[in-house]
C-alpha positions as CSV (number, residue, x, y, z in Angstrom):
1,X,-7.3,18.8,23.8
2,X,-7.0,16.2,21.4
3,X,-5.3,17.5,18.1
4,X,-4.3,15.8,14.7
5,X,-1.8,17.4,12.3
6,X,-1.4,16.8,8.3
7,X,1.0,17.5,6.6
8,X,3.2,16.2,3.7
9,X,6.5,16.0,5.4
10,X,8.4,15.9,9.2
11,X,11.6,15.3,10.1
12,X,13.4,13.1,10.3
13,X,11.1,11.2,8.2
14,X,11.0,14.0,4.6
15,X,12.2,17.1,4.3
16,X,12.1,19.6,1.7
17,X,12.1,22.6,3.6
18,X,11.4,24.3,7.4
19,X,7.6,23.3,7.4
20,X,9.2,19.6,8.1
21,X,11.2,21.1,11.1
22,X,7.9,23.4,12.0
23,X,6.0,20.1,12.4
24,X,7.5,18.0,14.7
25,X,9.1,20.4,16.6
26,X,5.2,22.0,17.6
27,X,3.8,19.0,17.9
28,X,6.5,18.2,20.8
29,X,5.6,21.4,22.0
30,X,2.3,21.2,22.3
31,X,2.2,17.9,23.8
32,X,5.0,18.7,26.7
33,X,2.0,21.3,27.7
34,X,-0.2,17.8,28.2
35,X,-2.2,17.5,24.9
36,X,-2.8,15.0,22.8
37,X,-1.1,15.5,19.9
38,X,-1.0,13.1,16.8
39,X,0.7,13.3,12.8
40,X,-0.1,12.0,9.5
41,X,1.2,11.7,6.8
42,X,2.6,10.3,3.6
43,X,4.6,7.0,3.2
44,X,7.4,8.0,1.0
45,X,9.6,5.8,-1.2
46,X,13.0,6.2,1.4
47,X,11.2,6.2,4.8
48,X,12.1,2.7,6.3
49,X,8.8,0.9,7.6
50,X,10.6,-1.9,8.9
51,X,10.7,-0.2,12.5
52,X,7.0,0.4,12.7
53,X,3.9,-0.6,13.7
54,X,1.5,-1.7,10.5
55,X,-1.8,-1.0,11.4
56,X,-3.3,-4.5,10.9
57,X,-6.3,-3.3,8.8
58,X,-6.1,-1.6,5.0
59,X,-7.6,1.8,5.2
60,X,-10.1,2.8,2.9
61,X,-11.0,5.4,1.1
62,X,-13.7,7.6,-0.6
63,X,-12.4,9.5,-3.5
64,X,-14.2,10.6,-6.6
65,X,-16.9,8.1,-7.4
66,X,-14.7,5.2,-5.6
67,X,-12.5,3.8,-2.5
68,X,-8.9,3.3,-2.8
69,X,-7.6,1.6,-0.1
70,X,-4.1,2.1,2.0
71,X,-1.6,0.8,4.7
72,X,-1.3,2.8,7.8
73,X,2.4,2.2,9.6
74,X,2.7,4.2,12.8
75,X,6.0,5.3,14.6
76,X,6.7,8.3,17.1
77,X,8.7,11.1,16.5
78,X,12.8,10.9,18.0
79,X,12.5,11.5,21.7
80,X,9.2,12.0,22.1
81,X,5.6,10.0,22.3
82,X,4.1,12.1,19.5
83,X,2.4,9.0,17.2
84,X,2.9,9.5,13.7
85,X,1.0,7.6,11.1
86,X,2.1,6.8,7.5
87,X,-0.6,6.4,4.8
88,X,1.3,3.5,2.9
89,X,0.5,3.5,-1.0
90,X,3.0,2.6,-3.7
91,X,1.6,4.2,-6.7
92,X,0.9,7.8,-5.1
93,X,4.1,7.8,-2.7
94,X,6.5,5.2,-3.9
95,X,9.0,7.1,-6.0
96,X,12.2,9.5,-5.5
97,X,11.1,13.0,-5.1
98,X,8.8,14.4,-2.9
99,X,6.9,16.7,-4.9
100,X,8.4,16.0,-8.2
101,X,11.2,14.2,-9.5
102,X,13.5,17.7,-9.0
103,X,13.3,21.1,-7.9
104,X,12.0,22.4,-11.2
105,X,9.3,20.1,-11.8
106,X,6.1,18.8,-10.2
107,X,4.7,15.0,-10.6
108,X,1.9,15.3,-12.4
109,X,-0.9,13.3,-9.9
110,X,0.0,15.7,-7.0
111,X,-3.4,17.0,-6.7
112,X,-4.4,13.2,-6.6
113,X,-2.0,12.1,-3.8
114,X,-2.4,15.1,-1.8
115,X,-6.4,14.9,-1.9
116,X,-5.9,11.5,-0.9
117,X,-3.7,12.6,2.1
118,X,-6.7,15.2,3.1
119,X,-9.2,12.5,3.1
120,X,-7.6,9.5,4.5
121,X,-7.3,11.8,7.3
122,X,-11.0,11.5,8.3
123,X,-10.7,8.0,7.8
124,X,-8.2,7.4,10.1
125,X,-9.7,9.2,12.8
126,X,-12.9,7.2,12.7
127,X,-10.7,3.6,12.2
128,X,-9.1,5.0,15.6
129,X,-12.2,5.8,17.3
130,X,-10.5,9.5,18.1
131,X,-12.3,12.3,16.6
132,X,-9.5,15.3,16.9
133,X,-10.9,18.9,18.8
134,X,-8.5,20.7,16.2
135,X,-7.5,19.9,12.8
136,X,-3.9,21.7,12.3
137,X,-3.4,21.8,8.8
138,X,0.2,22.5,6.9
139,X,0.3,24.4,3.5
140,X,-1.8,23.8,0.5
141,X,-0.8,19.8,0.7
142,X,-3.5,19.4,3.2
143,X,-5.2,22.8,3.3
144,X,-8.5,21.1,1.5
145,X,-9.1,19.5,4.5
146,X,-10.2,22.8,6.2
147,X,-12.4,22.5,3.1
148,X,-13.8,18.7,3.5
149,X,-14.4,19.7,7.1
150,X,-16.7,22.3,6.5
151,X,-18.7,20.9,3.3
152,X,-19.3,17.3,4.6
153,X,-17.5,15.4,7.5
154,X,-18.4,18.5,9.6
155,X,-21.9,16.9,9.5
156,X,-21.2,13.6,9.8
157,X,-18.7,12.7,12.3
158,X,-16.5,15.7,12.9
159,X,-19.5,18.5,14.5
160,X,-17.4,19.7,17.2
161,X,-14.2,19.3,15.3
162,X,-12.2,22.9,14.3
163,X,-9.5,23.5,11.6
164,X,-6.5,25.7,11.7
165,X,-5.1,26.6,8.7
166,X,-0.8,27.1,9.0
167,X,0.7,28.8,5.9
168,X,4.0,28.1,5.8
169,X,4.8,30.0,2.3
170,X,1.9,31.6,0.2
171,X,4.0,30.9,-3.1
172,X,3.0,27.5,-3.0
173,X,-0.5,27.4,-3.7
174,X,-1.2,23.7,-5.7
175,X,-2.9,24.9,-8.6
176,X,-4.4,22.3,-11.4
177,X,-6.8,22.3,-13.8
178,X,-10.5,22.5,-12.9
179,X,-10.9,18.7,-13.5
180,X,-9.0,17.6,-10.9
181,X,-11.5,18.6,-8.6
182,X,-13.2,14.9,-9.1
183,X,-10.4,12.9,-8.0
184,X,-12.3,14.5,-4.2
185,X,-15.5,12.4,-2.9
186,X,-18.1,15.0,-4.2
187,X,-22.1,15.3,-2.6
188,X,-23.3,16.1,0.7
189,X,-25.8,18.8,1.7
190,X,-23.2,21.5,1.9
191,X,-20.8,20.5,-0.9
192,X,-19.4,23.7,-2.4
193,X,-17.0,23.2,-5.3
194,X,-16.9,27.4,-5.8
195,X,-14.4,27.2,-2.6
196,X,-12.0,25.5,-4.2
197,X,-12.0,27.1,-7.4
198,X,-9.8,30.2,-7.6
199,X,-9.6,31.6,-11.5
200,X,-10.8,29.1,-13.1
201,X,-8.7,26.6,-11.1
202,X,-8.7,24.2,-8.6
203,X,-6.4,25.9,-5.5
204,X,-5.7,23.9,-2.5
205,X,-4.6,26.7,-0.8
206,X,-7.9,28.5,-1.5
207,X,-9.8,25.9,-0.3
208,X,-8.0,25.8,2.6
209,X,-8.2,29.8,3.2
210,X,-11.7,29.8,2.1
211,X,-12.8,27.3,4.9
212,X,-10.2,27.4,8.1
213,X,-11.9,28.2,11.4
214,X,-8.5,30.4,12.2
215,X,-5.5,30.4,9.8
216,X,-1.9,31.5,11.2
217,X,1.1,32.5,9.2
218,X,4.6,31.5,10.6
219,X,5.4,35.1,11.7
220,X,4.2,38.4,13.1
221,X,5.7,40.3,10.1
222,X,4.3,37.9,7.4
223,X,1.1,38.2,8.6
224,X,1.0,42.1,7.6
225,X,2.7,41.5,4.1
226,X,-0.3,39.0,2.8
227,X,-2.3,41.5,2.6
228,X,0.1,43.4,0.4
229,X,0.0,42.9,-3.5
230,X,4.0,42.1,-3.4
231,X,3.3,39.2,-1.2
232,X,-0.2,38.1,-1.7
233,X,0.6,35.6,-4.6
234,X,-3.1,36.3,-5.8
235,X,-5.1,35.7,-3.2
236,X,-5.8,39.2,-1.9
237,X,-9.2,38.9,-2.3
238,X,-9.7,35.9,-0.1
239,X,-7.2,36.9,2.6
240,X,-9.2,40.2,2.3
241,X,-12.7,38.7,3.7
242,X,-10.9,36.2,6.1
243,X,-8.5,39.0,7.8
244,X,-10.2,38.8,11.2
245,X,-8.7,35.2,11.7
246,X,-5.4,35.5,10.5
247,X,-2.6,35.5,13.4
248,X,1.2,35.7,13.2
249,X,3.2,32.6,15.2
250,X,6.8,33.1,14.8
251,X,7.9,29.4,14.8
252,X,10.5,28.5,16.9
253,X,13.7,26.5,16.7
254,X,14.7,23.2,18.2
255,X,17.6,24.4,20.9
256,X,18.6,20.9,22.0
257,X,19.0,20.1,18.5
258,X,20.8,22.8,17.0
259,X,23.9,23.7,20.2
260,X,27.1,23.8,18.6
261,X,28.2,22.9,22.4
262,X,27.5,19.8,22.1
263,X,26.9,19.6,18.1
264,X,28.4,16.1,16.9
265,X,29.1,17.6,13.3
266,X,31.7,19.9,15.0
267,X,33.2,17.5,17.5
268,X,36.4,18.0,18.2
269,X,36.0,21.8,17.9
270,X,32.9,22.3,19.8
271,X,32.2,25.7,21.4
272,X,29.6,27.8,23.4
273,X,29.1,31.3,24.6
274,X,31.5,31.9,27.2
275,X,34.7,29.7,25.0
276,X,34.6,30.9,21.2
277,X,38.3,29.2,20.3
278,X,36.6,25.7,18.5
279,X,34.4,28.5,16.6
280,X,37.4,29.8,14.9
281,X,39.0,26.3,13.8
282,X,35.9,25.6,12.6
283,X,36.2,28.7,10.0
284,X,39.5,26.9,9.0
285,X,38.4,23.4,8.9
286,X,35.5,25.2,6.5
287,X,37.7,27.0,4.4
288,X,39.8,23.4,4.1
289,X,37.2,21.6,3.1
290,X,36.2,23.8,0.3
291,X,39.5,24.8,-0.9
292,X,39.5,28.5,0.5
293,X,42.3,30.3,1.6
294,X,42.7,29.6,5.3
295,X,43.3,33.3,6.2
296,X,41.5,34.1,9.7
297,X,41.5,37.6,8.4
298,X,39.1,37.1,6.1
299,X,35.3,37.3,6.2
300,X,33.2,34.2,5.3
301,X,30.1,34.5,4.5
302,X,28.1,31.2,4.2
303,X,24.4,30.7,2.8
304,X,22.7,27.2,2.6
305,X,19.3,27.6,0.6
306,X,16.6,26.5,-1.9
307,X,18.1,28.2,-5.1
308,X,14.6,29.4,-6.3
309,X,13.9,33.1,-7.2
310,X,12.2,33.4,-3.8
311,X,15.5,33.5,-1.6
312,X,17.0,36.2,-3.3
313,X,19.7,34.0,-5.1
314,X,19.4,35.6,-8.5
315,X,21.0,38.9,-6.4
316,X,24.1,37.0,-6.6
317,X,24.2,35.0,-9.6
318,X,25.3,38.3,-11.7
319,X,29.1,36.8,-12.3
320,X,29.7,40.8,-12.9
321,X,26.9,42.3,-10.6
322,X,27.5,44.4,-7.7
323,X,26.4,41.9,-5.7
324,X,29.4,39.8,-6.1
325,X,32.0,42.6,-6.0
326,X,33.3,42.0,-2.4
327,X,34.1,37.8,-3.1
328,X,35.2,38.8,-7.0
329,X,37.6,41.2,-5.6
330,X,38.9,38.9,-2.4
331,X,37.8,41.1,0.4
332,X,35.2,38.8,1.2
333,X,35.1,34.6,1.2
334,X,31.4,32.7,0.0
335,X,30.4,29.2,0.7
336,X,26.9,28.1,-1.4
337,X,25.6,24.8,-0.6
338,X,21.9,24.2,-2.1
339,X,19.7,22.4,-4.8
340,X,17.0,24.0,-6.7
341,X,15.8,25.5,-10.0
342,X,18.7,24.2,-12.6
343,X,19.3,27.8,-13.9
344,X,20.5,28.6,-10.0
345,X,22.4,25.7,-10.0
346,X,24.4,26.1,-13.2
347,X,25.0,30.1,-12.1
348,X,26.3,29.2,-9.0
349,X,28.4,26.3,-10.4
350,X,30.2,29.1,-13.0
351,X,30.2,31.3,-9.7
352,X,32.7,28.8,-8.0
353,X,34.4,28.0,-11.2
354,X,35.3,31.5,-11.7
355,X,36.2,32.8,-8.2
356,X,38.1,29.3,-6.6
357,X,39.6,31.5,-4.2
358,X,37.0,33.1,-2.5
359,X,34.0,31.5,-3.5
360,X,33.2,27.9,-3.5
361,X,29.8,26.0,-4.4
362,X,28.6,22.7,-3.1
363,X,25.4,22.3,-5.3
364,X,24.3,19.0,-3.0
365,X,22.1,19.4,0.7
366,X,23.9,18.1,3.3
367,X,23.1,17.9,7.2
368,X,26.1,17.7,8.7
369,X,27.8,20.0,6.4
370,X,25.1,22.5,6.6
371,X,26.0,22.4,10.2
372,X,30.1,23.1,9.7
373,X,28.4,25.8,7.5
374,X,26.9,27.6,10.0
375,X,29.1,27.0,12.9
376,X,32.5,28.4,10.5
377,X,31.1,31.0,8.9
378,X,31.1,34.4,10.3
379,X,28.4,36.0,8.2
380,X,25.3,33.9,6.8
381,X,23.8,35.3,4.1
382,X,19.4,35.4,3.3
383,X,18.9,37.7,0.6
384,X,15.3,36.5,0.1
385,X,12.5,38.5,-1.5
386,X,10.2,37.0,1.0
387,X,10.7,34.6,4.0
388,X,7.5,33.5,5.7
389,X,9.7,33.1,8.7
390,X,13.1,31.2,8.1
391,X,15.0,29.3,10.6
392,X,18.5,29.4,9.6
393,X,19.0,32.7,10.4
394,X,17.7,31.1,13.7
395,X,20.6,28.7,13.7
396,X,22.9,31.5,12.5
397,X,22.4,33.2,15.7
398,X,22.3,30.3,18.0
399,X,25.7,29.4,16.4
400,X,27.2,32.9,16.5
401,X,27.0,33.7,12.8
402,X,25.5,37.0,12.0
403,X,23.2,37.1,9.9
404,X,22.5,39.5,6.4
405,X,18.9,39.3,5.9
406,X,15.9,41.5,3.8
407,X,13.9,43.0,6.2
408,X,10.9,40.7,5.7
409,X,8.7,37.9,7.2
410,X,10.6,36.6,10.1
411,X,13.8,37.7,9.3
412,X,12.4,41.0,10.3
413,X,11.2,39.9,13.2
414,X,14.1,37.9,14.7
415,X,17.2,40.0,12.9
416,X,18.4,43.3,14.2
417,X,20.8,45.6,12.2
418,X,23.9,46.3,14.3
419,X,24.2,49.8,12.1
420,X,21.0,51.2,13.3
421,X,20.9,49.4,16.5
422,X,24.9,49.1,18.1
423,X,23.8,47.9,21.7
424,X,20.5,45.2,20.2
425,X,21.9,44.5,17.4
426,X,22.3,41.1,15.9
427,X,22.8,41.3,12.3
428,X,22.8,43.2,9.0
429,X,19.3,44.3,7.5
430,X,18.6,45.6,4.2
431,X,15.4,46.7,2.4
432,X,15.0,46.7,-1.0
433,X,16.0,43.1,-2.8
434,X,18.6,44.7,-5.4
435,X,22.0,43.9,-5.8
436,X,23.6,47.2,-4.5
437,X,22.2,47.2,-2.0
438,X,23.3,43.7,-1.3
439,X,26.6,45.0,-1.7
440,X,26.2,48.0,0.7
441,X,25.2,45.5,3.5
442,X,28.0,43.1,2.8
443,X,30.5,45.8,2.8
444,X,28.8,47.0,6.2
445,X,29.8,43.6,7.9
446,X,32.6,43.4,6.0
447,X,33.7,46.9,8.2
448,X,32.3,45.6,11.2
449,X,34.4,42.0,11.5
450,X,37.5,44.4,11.6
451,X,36.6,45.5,15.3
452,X,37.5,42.5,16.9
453,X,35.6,43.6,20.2
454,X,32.4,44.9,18.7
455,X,32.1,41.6,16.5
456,X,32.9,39.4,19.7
457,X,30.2,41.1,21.7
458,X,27.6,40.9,19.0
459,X,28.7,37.2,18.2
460,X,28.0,36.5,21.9
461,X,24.2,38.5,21.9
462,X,23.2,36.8,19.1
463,X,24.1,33.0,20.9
464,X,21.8,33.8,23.8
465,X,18.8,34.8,22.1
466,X,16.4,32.2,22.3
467,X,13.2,31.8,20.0
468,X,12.4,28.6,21.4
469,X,8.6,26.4,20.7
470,X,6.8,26.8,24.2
471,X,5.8,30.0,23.6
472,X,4.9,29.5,20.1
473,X,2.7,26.3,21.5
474,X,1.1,28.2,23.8
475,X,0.3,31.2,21.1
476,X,-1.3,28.0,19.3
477,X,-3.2,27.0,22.2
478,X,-5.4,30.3,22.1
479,X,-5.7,29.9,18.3
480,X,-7.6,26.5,19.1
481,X,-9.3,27.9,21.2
482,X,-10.9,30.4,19.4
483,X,-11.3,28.0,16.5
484,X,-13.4,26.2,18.6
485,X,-15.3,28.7,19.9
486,X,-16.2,29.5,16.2
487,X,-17.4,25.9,16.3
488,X,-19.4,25.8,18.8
489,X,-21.3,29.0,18.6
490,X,-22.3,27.5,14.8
């Protein structure tokens, strides 16, 4: 099966988020089962073409009542054969920022250089001479491609060609004003704006929902809250009429990539399953760093996160809230490091300035330190209000830190509480996204890290849980499969 995947970002190339670890990682997947697998996307102002391939001929075109033209560089993805194209324009993806120029803001031509994205697409296929059996699409950024498909290159070139639709986080929508819809290459027998208007408003996402063969979510869990007013971000309606193609895929993580046995962000004090000793010099080596009191006694509970209201960070930004009261009062260590909306930074900032003893605040993201993060911590803290799926509670486990999680998306899926559950458990669950209850579960593991055998024995669970990508691939595989059954039975 031959299968093209959009999307705006893939590590190691940009990253913003999980979708850029989601990418890759399923495309490797998929292609170690023998399919052809192939990702495009943007150029962007840091990734290096001087390593690649230029496609010797400029790509063009169609949008709105014109052509604009491109580059095309091509690469493969680290340790694999997976071809990845670049679409190579200066003015739509030469600048700092992926989506805007910080975590606040948005540049204002998105809808511009992410329509461009969707259609070059098509384009590239034909300058290739491969017409893709699946379209995979990633989050609104190239959702209106499911849309283009349907309305026009589904009767040109593309008639045996079907979309799936992955949504990574239904928060992000990319919403602008009706007009925007012309910066799209408009006409064609079945050309229907009214499916990408949602309220008055050009939606990518909508388009995207409205026209998918098959749409997944990125976990079991997240596919039943959608459909939920708390978690539908508006688009009940839609989700609604398309519910007999929606499937939950919990993604998987990369376990070659993330073993803190062989880990080189923790060399010297590697560790694995069966020896936990460079685990515990990590915790001080962590607590150096950041100017922590080096007391093994102590619980350290790390989080590394987007600081938007969506991950639960405004739980703990309360200098005085309940939320705090276990790192105010020194029962408990915290290590933040994140970027994000500027109100979350400046709270956390005050957070560290106020409580230097047992909470410190690295508003920066940093790989390798995210790494000594979750390989020193005990505890790793994801408070969100929603999670799609989340992968460093993922890592968490895989590196012996025990999660504290709301019991939603994927953290309810892959995260057991060890209160209710002594023998399964893996973790701390709460319900409600308040900070007492915060609190309640913090001072749960808090209790728990005192029995030195019960926390060893869950610490070791929790490292040989695997939630690896082959059997999300092949969950994927039967998704394509239906989509193209839809196809063909047109």
């Amino acid at each position: 099966m031959k299968i093209l995947m959009i999307t705006s970002e893939a590590v190691p190339f940009a990253k913003t988020g999980g979708l850029a670890d989601a990418v890759p990682a399923l495309a490797d997947a998929i292609k170690r089962l023998g399919h052809d697998v192939r990702i495009i996307m943007p150029r962007y102002y840091r990734i290096d073409r001087n390593d690649m391939e230029q496609i010797s001929d400029p790509l063009g075109v169609p949008m709105g009542e014109g052509e604009m033209w491109c580059g095309v560089f091509k690469t493969t993805l680290p340790g694999s054969d997976v071809p990845v194209y670049m679409l190579d324009r200066e003015n739509l993806y030469g600048r700092e920022g992926l989506y805007g120029p910080d975590g606040s803001s948005s540049w204002p031509d998105n809808a511009l250089r992410y329509a461009f994205l969707s259609t070059a697409a098509f384009q590239l296929c034909r300058s290739l001479n491969w017409i893709p059996d699946i379209l995979h699409l990633h989050d609104w950024q190239s959702a209106p491609a499911a849309w283009k498909l349907k309305t026009s290159e589904r009767y040109r070139d593309f008639s045996n060609t079907a979309s799936v639709l992955t949504v990574h986080n239904l928060g992000y929508q990319g919403i602008f004003p009706p007009g925007y819809l012309n910066v799209f290459p408009t006409g064609g027998a079945h050309y229907n704006a009214g499916e990408a208007i949602l309220n008055g408003s050009l939606n990518f996402l909508a388009a995207g929902l409205n026209c998918a063969d098959e749409i997944t979510t990125v976990s079991p869990t997240y596919a039943r809250e959608i459909f939920l007013s708390e978690f539908s971000e508006g688009l009940g309606e839609i989700l609604s009429v398309r519910k007999d193609r929606i499937t939950g895929i919990l993604n998987g993580m990369d376990y070659g990539e993330w073993n803190p046995a062989d880990d080189p962000a923790l060399k010297p004090d590697n560790y694995n399953v069966k020896n936990l000793g460079g685990k515990t010099r990590l915790k001080t080596r962590l607590q150096k760093e950041m100017g922590l009191p080096t007391d093994p006694r102590i619980p350290l509970f790390g989080m590394i996160t987007r600081l938007t209201g969506q991950k639960g960070v405004d739980l703990l930004t309360d200098i005085h809230g309940p939320a705090l009261e276990h790192f105010r009062s020194g029962k408990a260590q915290l290590v933040v490091l994140g970027t994000g909306e500027i109100e979350y930074e400046e709270a956390f900032r005050t957070i560290g300035e106020t409580f230097p003893d047992s909470c410190a605040v690295r508003i920066a993201f940093s790989g390798p330190f995210s790494r000594l993060i979750e390989a020193g911590s005990d505890f790793f803290l994801m408070p969100s209000r929603y999670e799609p799926c989340g992968l460093n509670q993922m890592y968490s486990l895989r590196y012996g830190t025990l999660p504290v999680v709301r019991r939603t998306g994927g953290l309810a899926d892959t995260v057991t509480d060890l209160t209710a559950d002594p023998r399964k458990g893996n973790g701390f669950v709460f319900d409600n996204p308040s900070g007492v209850e915060l609190s309640d579960t913090v001072h749960r593991a808090i209790g728990f890290y005192s029995g030195k055998r019960p926390m060893s024995i869950a610490v070791k669970r929790a490292m040989k849980l695997c939630f690896d990508w082959k059997s999300s691939a092949k969950e994927y595989m039967r998704v394509y499969a239906r989509a193209l059954k839809r196809t063909h039975s047109r």
